[in-house]
ROKEMI-365694 format. One record per atom (N, C-alpha, C): residue in one letter; chain; x, y, z; atom name. Coordinates in steps of 0.05 Angstrom, whole numbers, plus 5000, padded with zeros to 4 digits. Layout:
+---------+--------+------+------+------+-------+
: residuo : cadena :   xx :   yy :   zz : atomo :
+---------+--------+------+------+------+-------+
:       A :      A :    X :    Y :    Z :    CA :
...
+---------+--------+------+------+------+-------+
END
This chain:
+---------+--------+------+------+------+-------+
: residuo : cadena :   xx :   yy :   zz : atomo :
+---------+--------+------+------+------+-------+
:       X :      A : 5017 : 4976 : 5000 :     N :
:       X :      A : 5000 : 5000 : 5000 :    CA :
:       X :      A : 5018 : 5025 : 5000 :     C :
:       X :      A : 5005 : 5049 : 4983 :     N :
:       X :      A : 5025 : 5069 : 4988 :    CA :
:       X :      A : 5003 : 5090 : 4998 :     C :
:       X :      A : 5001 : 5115 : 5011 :     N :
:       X :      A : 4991 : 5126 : 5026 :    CA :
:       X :      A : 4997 : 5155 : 5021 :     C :
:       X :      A : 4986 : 5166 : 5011 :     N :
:       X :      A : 4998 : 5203 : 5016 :    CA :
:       X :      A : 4974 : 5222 : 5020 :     C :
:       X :      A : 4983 : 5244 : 5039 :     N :
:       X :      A : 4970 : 5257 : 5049 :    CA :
:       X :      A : 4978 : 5286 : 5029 :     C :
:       X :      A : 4959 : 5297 : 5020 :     N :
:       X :      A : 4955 : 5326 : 5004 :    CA :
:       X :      A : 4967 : 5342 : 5013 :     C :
:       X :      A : 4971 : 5357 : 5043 :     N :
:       X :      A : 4975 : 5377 : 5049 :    CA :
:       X :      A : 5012 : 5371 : 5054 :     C :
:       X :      A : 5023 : 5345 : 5052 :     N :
:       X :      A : 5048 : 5337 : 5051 :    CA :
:       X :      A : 5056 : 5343 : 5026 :     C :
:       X :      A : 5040 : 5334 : 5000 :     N :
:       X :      A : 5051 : 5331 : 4979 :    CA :
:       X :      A : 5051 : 5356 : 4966 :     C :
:       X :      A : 5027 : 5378 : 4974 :     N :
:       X :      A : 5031 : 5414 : 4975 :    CA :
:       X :      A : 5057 : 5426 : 4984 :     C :
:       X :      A : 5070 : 5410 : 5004 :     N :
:       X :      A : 5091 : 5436 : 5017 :    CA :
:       X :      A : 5111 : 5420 : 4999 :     C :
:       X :      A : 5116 : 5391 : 5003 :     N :
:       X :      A : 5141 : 5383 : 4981 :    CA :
:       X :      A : 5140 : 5399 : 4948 :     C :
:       X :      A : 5121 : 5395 : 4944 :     N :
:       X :      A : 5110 : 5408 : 4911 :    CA :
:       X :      A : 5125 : 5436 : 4905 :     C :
:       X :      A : 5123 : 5463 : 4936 :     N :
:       X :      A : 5120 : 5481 : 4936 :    CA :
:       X :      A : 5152 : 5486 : 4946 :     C :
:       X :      A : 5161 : 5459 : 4954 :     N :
:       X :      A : 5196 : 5461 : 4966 :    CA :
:       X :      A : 5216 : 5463 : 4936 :     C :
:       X :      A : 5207 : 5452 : 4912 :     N :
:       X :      A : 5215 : 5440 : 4892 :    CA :
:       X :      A : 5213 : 5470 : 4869 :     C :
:       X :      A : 5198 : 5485 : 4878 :     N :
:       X :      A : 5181 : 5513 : 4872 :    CA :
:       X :      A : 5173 : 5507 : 4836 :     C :
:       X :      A : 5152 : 5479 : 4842 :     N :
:       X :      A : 5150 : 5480 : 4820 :    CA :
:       X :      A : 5117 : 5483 : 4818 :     C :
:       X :      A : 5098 : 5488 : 4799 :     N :
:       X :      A : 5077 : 5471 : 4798 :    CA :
:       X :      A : 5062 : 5450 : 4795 :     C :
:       X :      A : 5081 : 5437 : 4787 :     N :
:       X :      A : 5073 : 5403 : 4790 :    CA :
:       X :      A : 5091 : 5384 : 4800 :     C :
:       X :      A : 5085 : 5364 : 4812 :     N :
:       X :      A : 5103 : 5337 : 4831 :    CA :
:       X :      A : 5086 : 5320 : 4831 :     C :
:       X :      A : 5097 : 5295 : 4811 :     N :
:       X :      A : 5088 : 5269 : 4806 :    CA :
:       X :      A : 5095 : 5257 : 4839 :     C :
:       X :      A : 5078 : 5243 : 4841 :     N :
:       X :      A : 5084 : 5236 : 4867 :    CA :
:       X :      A : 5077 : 5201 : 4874 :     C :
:       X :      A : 5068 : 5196 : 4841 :     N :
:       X :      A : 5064 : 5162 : 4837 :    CA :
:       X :      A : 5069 : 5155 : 4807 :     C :
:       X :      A : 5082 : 5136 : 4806 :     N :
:       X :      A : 5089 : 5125 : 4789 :    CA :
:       X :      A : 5087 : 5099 : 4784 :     C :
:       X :      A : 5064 : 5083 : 4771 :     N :
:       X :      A : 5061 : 5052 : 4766 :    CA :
:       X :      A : 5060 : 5051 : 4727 :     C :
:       X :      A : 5055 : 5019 : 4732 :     N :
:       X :      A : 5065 : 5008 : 4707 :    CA :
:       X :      A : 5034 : 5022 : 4693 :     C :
:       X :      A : 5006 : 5024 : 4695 :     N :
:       X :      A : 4986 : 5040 : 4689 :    CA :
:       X :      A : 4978 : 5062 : 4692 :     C :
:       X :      A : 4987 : 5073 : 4707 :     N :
:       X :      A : 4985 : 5099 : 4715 :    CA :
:       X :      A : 5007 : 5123 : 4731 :     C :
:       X :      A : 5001 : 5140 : 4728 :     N :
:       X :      A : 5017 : 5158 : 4747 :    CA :
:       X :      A : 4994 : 5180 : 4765 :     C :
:       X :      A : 5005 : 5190 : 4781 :     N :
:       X :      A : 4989 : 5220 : 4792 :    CA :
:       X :      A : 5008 : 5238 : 4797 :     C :
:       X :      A : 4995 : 5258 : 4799 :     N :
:       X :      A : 5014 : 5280 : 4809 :    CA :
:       X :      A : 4993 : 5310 : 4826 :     C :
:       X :      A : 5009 : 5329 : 4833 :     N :
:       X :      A : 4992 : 5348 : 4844 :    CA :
:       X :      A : 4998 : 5377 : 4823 :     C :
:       X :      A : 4975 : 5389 : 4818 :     N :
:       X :      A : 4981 : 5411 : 4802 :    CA :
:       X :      A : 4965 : 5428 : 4822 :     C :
:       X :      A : 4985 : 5459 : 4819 :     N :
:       X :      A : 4980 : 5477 : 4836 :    CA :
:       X :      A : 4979 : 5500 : 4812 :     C :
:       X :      A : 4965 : 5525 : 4819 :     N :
:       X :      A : 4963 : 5545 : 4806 :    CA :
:       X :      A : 4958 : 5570 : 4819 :     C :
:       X :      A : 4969 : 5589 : 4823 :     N :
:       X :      A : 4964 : 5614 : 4839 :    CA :
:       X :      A : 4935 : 5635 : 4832 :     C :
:       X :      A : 4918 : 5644 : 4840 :     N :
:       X :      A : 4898 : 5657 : 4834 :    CA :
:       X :      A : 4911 : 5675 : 4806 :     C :
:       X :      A : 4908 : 5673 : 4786 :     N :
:       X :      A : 4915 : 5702 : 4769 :    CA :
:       X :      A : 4937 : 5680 : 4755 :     C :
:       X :      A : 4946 : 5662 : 4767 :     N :
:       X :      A : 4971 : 5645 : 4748 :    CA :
:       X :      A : 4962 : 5644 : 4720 :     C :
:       X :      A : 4976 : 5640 : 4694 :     N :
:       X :      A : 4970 : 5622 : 4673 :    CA :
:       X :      A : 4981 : 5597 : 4675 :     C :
:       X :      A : 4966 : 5574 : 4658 :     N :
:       X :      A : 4970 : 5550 : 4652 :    CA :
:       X :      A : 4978 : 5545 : 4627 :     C :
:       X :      A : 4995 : 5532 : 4637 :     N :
:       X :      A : 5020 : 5529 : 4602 :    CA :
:       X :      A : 5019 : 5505 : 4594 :     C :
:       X :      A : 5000 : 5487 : 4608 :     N :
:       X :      A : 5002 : 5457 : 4595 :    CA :
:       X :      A : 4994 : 5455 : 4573 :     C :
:       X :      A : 5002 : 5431 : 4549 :     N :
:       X :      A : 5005 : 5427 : 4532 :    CA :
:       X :      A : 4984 : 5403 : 4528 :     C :
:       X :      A : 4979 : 5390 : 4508 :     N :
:       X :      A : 4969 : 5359 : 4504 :    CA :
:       X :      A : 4980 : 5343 : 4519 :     C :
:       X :      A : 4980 : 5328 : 4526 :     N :
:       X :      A : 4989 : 5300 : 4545 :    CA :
:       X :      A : 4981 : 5281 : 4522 :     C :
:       X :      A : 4999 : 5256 : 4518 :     N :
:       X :      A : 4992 : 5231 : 4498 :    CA :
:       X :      A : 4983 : 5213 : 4525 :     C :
:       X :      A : 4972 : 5216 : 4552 :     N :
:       X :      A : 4955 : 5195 : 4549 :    CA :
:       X :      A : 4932 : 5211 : 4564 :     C :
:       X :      A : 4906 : 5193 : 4569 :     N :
:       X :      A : 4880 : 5210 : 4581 :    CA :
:       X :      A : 4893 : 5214 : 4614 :     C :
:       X :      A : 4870 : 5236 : 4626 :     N :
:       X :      A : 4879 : 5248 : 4642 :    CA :
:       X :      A : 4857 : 5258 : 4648 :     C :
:       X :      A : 4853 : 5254 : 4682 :     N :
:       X :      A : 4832 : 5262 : 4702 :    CA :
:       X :      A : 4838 : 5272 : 4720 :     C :
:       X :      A : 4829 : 5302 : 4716 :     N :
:       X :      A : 4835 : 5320 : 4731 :    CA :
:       X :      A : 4809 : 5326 : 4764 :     C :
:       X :      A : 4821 : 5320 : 4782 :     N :
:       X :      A : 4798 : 5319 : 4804 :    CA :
:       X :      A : 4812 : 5347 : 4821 :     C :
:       X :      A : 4787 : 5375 : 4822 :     N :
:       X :      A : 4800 : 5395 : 4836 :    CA :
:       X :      A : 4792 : 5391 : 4864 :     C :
:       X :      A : 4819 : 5396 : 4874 :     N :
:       X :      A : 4819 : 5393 : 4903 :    CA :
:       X :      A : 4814 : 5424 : 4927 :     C :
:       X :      A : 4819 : 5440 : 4909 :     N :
:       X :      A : 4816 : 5460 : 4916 :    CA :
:       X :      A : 4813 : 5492 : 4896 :     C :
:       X :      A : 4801 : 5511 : 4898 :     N :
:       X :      A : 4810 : 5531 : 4877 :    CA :
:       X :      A : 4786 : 5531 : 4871 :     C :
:       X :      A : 4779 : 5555 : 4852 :     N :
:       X :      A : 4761 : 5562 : 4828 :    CA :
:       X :      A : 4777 : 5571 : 4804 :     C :
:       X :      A : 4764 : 5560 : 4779 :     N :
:       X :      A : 4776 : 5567 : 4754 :    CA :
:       X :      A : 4757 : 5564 : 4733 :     C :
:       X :      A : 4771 : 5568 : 4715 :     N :
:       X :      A : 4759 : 5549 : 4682 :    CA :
:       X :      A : 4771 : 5528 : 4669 :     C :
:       X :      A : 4760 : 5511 : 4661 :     N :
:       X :      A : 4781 : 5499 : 4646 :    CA :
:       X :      A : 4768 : 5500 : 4617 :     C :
:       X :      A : 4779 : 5492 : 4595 :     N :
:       X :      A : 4774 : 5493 : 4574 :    CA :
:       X :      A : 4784 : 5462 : 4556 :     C :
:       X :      A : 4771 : 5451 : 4542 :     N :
:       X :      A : 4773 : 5424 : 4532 :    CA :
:       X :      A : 4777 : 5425 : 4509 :     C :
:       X :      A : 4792 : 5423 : 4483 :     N :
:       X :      A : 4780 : 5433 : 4464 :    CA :
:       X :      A : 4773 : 5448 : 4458 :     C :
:       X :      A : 4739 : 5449 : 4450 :     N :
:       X :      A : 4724 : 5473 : 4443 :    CA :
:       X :      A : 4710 : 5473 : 4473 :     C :
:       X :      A : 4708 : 5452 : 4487 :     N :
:       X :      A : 4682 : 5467 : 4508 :    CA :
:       X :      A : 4702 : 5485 : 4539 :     C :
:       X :      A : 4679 : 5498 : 4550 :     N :
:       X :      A : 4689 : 5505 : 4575 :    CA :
:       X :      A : 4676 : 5512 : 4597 :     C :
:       X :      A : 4687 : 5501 : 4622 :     N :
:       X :      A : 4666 : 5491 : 4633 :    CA :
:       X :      A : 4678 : 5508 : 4666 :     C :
:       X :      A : 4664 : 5518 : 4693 :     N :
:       X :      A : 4674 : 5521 : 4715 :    CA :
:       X :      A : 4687 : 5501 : 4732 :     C :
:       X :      A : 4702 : 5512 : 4737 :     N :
:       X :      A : 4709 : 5482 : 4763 :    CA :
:       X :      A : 4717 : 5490 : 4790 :     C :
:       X :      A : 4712 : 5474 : 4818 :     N :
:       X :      A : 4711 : 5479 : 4834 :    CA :
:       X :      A : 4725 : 5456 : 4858 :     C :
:       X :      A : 4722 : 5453 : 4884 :     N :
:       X :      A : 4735 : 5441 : 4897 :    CA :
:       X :      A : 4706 : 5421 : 4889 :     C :
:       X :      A : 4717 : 5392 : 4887 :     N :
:       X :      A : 4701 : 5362 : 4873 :    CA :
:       X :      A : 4697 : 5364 : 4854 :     C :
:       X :      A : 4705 : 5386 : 4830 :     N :
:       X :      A : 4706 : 5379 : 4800 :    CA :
:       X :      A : 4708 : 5356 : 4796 :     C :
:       X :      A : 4703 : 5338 : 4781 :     N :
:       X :      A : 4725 : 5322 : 4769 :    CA :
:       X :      A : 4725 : 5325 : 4735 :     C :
:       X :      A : 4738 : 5324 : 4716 :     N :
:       X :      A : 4750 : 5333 : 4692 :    CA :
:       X :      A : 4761 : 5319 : 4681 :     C :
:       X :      A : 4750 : 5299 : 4658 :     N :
:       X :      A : 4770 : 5277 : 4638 :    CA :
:       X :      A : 4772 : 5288 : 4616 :     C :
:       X :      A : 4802 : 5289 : 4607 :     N :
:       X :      A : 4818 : 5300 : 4586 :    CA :
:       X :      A : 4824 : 5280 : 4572 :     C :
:       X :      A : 4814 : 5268 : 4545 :     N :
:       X :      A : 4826 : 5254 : 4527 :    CA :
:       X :      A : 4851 : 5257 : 4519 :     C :
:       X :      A : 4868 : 5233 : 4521 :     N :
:       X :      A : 4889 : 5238 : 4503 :    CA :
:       X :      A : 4893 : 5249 : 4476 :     C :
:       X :      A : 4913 : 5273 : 4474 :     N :
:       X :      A : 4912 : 5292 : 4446 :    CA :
:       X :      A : 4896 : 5316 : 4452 :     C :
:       X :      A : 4883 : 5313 : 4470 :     N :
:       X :      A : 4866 : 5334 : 4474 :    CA :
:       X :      A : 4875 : 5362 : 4487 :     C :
:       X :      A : 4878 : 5384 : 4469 :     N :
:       X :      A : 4889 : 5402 : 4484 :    CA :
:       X :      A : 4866 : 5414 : 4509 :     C :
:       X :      A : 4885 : 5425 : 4532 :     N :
:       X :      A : 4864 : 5429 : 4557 :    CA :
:       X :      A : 4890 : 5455 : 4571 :     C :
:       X :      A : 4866 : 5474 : 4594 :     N :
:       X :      A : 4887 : 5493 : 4603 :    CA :
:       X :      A : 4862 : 5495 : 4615 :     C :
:       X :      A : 4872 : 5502 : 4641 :     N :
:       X :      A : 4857 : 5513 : 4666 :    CA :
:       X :      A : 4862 : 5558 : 4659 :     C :
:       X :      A : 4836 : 5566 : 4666 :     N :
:       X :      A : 4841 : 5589 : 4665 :    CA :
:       X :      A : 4824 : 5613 : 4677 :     C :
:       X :      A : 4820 : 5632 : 4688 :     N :
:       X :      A : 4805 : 5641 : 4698 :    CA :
:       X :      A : 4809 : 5637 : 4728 :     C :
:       X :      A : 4833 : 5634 : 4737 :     N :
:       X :      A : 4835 : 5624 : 4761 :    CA :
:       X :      A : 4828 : 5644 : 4781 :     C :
:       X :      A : 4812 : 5641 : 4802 :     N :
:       X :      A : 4797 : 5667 : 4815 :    CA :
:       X :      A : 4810 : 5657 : 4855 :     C :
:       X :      A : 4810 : 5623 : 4851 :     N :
:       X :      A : 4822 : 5614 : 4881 :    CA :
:       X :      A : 4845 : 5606 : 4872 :     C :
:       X :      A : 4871 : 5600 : 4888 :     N :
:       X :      A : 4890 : 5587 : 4888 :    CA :
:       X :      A : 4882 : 5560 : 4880 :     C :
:       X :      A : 4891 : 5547 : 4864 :     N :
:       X :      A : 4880 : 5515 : 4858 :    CA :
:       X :      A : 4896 : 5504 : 4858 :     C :
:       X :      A : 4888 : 5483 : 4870 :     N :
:       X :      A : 4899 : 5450 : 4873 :    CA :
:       X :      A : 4881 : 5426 : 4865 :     C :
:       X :      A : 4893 : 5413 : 4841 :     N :
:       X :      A : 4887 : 5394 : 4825 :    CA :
:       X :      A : 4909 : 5366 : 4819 :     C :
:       X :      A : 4888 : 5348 : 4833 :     N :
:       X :      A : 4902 : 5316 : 4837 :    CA :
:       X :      A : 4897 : 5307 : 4814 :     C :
:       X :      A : 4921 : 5299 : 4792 :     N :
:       X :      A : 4925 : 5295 : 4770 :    CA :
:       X :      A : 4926 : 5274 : 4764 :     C :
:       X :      A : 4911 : 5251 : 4756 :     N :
:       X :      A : 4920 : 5216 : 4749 :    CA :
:       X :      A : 4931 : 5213 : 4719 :     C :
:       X :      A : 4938 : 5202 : 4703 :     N :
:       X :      A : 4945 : 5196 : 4679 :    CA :
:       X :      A : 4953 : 5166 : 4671 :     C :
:       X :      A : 4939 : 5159 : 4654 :     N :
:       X :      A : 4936 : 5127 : 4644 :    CA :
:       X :      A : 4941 : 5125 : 4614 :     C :
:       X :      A : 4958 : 5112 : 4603 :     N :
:       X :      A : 4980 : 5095 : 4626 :    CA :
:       X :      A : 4996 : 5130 : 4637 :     C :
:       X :      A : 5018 : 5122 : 4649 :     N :
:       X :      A : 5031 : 5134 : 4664 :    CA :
:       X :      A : 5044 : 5159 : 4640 :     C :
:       X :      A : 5053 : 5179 : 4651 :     N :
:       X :      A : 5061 : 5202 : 4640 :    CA :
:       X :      A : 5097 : 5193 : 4638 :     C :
:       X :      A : 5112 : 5205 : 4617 :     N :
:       X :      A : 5142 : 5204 : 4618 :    CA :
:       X :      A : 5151 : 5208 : 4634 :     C :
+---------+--------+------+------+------+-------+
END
C-alpha cells in the first residue's frame, strides 16, 4: 500500500518551487499534484495519454478543446488523450490531483 497525504505533497511540491510533483508512478498509471496561483496562467500542453483532473481546491475554468466549463473544489475533469486542455480564469489558488493512464514520461 502506498499512502499520501495532500497537504504533505503541497509543501514538498512548493519546496521544489515547482507547479507540479508526480508523486506516483506505476506500470498504468501515474498521479501528480498541480498547483496554480489565483491570476497564474497555465502552460500545459496535450498530454499523449487521458487524464483526470479531480480539483481539490481553487476556482477556475478549464477549457477542453472547444468546450468550457467552471470548476471547483470536487470537480472532476477527463481530458482525452491529444486533447488540448488549460485551466484558466483562476479566481482561488488551485489545487488539482492529477491521474494519467497509462503513466506520463
Amino acid at each position: 500500500m502506498k499512502e499520501f497525504r495532500l497537504d504533505r505533497l503541497d509543501l514538498e511540491r512548493a519546496a521544489h518551487n515547482g507547479a507540479y510533483l508526480r508523486f506516483l508512478r506505476e506500470p498504468r498509471m501515474s498521479a501528480g499534484l498541480y498547483a496554480l496561483a489565483a491570476g497564474e496562467a497555465d502552460s500545459q500542453r496535450p498530454h499523449a495519454q487521458d487524464v483526470i483532473n479531480f480539483v481539490v481546491s481553487g476556482r477556475a475554468s478549464i477549457t477542453v478543446g472547444e468546450e468550457t466549463t467552471m470548476v471547483a473544489r470536487g470537480s472532476v475533469v477527463y481530458v482525452p488523450a491529444g486533447q488540448p486542455a488549460r485551466f484558466h480564469h483562476i479566481t482561488e489558488d488551485l489545487r488539482v490531483l492529477v491521474v494519467f493512464s497509462p503513466p506520463e514520461g
